[in-house]
N, C-alpha and C positions, 0 to 999 in steps of 0.2 A: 792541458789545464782544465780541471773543473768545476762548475758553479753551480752550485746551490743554495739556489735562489726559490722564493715565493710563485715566482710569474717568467716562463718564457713565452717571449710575445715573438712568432713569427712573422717579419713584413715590418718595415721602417717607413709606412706611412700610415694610412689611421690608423691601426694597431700603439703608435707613439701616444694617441691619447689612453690607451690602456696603461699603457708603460709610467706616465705621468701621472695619473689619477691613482692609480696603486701604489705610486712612490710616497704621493700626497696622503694617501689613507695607510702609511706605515711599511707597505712590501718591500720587495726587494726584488728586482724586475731584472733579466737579459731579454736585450733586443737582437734579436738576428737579424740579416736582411741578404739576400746571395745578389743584388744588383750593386756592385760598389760606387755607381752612378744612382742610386738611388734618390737623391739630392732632385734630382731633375727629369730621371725615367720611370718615375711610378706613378700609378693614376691619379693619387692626392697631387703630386707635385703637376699632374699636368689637367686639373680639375682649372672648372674658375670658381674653386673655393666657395659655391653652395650651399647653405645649409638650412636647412626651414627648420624654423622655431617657433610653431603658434603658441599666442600667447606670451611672449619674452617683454619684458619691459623695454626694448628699444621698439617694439608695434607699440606701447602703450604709448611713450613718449611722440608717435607720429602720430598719438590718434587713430590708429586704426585696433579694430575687432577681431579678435579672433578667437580662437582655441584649439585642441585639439582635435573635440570631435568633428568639429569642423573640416579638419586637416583630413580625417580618417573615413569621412565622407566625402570629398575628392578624391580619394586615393579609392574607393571604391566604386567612383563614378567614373575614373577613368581605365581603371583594369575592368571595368565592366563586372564586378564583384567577386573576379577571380584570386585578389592579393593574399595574403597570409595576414588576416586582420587583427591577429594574436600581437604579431611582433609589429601591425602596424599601428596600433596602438599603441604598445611598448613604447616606440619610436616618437610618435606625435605626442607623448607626454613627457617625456624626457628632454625633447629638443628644446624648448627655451630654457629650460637646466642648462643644459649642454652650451648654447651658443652663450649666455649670460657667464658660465663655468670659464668658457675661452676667452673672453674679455676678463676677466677678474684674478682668474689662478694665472692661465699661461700668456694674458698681457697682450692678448691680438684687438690688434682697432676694431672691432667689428661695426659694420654699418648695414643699415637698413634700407635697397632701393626702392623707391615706391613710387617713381614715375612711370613703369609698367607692373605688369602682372605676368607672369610665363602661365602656357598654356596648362588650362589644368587646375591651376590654382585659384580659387572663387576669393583671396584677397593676400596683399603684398605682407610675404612671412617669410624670402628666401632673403636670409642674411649673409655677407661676405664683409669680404675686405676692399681697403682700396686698391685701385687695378684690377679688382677679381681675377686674381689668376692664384691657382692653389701652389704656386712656390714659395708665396710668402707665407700662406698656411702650414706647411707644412718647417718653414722655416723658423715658425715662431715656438711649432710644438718640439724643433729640434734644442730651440735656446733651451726652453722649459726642464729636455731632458737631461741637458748639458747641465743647468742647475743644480740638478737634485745628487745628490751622493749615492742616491738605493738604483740607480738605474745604470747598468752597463750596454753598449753598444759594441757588437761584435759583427763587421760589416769587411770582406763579405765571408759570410756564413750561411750557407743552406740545409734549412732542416729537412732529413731525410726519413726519420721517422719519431714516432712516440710509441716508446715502452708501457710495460707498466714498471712500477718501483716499487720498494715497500710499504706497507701500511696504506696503502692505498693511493701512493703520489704516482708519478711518473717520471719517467727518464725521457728527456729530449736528446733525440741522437743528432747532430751538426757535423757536416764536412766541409774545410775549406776546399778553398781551390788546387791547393798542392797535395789533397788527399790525405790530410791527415783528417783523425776521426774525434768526436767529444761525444761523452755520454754525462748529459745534466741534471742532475738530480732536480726535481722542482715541484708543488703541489698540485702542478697545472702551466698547460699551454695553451695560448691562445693563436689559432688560426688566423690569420690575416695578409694570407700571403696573396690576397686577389683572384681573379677569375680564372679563366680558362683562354682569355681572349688571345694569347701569343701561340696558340696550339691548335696551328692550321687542318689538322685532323678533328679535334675537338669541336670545330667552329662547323665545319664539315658535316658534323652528323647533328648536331644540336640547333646550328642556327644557316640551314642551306639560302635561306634568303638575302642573306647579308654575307655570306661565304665569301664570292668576291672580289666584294669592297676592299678599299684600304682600310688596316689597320691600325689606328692611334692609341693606343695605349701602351703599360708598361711592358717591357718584351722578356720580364721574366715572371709576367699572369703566365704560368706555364700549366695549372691544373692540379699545383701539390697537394692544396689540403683535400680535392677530390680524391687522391690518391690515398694519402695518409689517412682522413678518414674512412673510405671505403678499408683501408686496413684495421682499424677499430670497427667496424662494423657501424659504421653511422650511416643516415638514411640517407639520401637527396632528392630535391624536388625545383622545379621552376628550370630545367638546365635549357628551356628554349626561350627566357628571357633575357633580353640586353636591351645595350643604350645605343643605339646609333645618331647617326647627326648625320645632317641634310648638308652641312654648309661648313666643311673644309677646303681653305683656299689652294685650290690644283697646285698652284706656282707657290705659292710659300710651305702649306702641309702645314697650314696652321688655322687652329678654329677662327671663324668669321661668327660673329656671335648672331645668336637669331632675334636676338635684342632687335635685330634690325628689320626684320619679318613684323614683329609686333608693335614696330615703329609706323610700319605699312608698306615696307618692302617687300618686291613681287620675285618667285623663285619663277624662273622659265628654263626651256628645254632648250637644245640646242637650235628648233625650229623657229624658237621664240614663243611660244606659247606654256601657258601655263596649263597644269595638268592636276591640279587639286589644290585646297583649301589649305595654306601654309602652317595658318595658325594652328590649326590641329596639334601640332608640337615637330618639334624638331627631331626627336628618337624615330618615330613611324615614318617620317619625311625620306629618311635615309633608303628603305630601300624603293619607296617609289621613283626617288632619284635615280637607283641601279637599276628600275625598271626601263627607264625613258632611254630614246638609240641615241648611243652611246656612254649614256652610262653617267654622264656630266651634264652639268646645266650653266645658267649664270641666276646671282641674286643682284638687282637690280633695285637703285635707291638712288634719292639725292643729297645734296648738301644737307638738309637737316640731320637727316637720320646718320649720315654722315660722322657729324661733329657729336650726338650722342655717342656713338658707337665707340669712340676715343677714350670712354671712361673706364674700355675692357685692356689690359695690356697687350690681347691675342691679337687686337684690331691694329694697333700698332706693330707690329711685327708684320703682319701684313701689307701696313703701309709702306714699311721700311723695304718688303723684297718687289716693291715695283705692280705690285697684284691688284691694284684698284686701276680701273680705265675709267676715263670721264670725255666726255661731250657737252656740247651744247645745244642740242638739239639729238631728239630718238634715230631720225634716219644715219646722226655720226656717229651716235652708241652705236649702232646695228651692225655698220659696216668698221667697228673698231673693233668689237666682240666677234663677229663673223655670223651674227645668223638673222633673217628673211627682215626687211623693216616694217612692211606691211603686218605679220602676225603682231613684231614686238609693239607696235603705237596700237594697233589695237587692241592690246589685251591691258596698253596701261592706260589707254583711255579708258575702255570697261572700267578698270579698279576706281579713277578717276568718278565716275558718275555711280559707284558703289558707295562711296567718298561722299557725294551730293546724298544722295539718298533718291537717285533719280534713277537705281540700277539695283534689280537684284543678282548677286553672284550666283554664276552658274553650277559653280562648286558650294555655295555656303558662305561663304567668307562676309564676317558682319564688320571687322573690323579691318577699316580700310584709311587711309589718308591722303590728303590731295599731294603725289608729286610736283616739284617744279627743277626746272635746269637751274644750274649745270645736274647732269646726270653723272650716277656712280654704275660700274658692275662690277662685281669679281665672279671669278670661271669658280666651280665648286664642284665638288666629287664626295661622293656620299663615304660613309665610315662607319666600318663598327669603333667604341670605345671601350666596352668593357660588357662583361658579361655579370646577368645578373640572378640568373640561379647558382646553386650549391648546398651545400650541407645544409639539412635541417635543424634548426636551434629552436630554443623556446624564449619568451621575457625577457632571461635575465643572458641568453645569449651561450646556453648551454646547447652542445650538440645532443642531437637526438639519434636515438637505434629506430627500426622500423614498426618497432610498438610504441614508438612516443616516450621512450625512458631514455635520461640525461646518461651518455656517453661517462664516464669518470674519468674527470680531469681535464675534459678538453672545451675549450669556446672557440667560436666561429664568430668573423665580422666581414663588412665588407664583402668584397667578392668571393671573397669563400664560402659565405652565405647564403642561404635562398635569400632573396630581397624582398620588395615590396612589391615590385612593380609586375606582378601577374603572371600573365603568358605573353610570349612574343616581345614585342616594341611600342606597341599601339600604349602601355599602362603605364610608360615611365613619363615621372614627373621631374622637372627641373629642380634638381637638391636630394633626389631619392636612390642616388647614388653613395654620396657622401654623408650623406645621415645616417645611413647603416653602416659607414665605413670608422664612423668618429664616433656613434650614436650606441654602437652593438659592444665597440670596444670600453667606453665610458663605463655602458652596464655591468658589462663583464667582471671590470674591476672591485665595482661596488660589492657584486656578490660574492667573486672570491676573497674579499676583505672582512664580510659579514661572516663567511664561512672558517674562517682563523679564530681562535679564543682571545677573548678581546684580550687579555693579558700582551699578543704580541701584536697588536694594531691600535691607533688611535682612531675612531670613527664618528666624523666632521657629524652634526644632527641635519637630518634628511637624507644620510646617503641612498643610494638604492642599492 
């Protein structure tokens, strides 16, 4: 069978906002996706649905400031000025679009937390949903797709390559699983099949420090659109950037959120002692984790931060496999986790009188709160999550050749993407994952809709 279609979007999670938004501006979209479990093992679906929107009318309605440039001066204060400030701009102007767009078109509750700040961020702009867990994100933009009449979903389907076609379109080549072959006529494809991060070789040469680690993410990030566009000749850059995390629970393999870090929860090593300033963020956390003997730690917390942390759905899931230990006192933590109780009490008294303002942290750490019992721990093991170099794009999320000229016919998002977040781990921000993964494919749409004769598209006023 075949389709000729406007838009083939590879990747059935943010890429669905491509598929959606180009449905909405008139195209006629296939979605592929070669994980048939995609519902549940792709990185949107195992995101906690992140999205920073400075400037969106839900900061205005909480009274809080912000903007862009604002955003885009963060994001260079925290890669150290190393990010792609082209698209991260792009990014930071679009995103209260974009979150405001997900509330209003495809009907997701979005909400605004602003009883903390995640590392990085000079003020409260990452928006989700309730539970933040990205299944509901992702499940709302599948309602959205189910909607629409202009949109097919062809799942599982792995795209193997992009042709060119006539006049200047492209043929999407697709194989299922029993080997049959599809050659799709279409004006353009969009990349969004994810990172590289299931591609134990890949992970190897690009990111040896986190090598390792467990891996959390989708298990079919397997490297395509690296592949496919190195077959068009597109450029790539940032391939030793990614997201890790400090604080996956050993015993469930499931995120422990660092909400609870920024609550004033202390990470320790297996000696009991702590080994650097937590807040720094949670992505660079990770392989200081894999640095420390053995490899694991615990994050250690009380009833407060606790009953905060229930607002994430990962934290309950955790709850659920048995993985939080609690005491009444530090010397039963100690001897219930198994490690020294002399380092553990003293290193939470320390935070303790960091807390008074009777103490300066030996690491930094300004932002500290007074624990009390019952005490919490859970065992944690560092992770990579997703990788966040790949193909070079420009604005509007076109791939680039190695002189800076747009590829014809093809866009990149998401993890097939260079991202934002610089070199290394040390530059990612909480939400600057899934902004480029919702954010690049949103754009994408807008221009390949601009670029059709308006005669075959209707075009909403503002689109990008």
């Amino acid at each position: 069978m075949t389709f000729d279609v406007d838009l083939v979007v590879a990747g059935a999670g943010g890429g669905l906002t491509a598929a959606v938004r180009a449905a909405e501006l008139g195209l006629d979209v296939l979605v592929v996706d070669s994980d048939p479990h995609f519902r549940r093992g792709n990185n949107t679906s195992m995101s906690t649905a992140m999205i920073p929107g400075p400037g969106s009318r839900f900061q205005a309605a909480a009274g809080i400031t912000d903007s862009p440039e604002r955003f885009v001066a963060d994001i260079a204060r925290k890669t150290g000025g190393t990010a792609d400030l082209r698209i991260a701009t792009a990014l930071a102007h679009v995103g209260a679009e974009l979150v405001e767009w997900l509330a209003d078109h495809v009907g997701m509750p979005i909400e605004l937390p602003t009883d903390f700040t995640y590392p990085g961020h000079s003020a409260p702009r990452v928006h989700s949903l309730p539970g933040r867990h990205g299944s509901a994100l992702l499940r709302h933009l599948l309602d959205a797709a189910d909607r629409s009449e202009r949109i097919d979903l062809l799942v599982p389907a792995r795209l193997t390559a992009v042709d060119a076609g006539p006049e200047g379109n492209r043929v999407a080549v697709v194989e299922t699983p029993d080997g049959a072959r599809e050659e799709i006529g279409t004006r353009a494809v969009l990349l969004a099949t994810s990172g590289y991060g299931a591609d134990a070789a890949l992970v190897a040469t690009h990111l040896p420090e986190i090598a390792g680690a467990h891996y959390h993410g989708g298990e079919h990030s397997r490297g395509d659109a690296l592949r496919i566009g190195g077959e068009l000749g597109a450029a790539t850059g940032f391939l030793d950037a990614y997201q890790g995390h400090a604080a996956l629970s050993a015993a469930a393999h499931t995120l422990v959120t660092w909400t609870a870090v920024m609550h004033g929860a202390a990470v320790v090593d297996t000696g009991g002692r702590r080994f650097g300033d937590e807040t720094t963020g949670y992505s660079e956390y990770a392989a200081a984790l894999a640095a420390r003997p053995g490899g694991r730690g615990w994050l250690v917390f009380d009833e407060r931060i606790d009953g905060l942390c229930r607002a994430f759905g990962d934290y309950h899931d955790v709850l659920a496999a048995g993985a939080v230990r609690t005491a009444d006192a530090i010397p039963e933590l100690a001897a219930v986790i198994g490690v020294p109780a002399a380092p553990l009490e003293s290193e939470l008294d320390a935070l303790a009188r960091v807390a008074a303002g009777e103490h300066v942290d030996r690491f930094g750490r300004t932002t500290a709160t007074p624990l009390r019992a019952p005490w919490h721990a859970v065992e944690i093991v560092p992770a990579l999550f997703h990788t966040q170099g790949g193909l070079l794009v420009d604005e509007h999320a076109r791939v680039l050749d190695p002189a800076g000229a747009p590829v014809p016919g093809l866009y990149a998002s998401g993890g097939a993407a260079a991202g934002i977040s610089g070199h290394g781990a040390a530059g990612y921000l909480a939400g600057n994952g899934l902004l480029p993964a919702l954010g690049l494919a949103y754009v994408a749409a807008g221009h390949l809709a601009r670029s059709i004769p308006t005669s075959r598209t209707r075009t909403p006023e503002g689109v990008r």
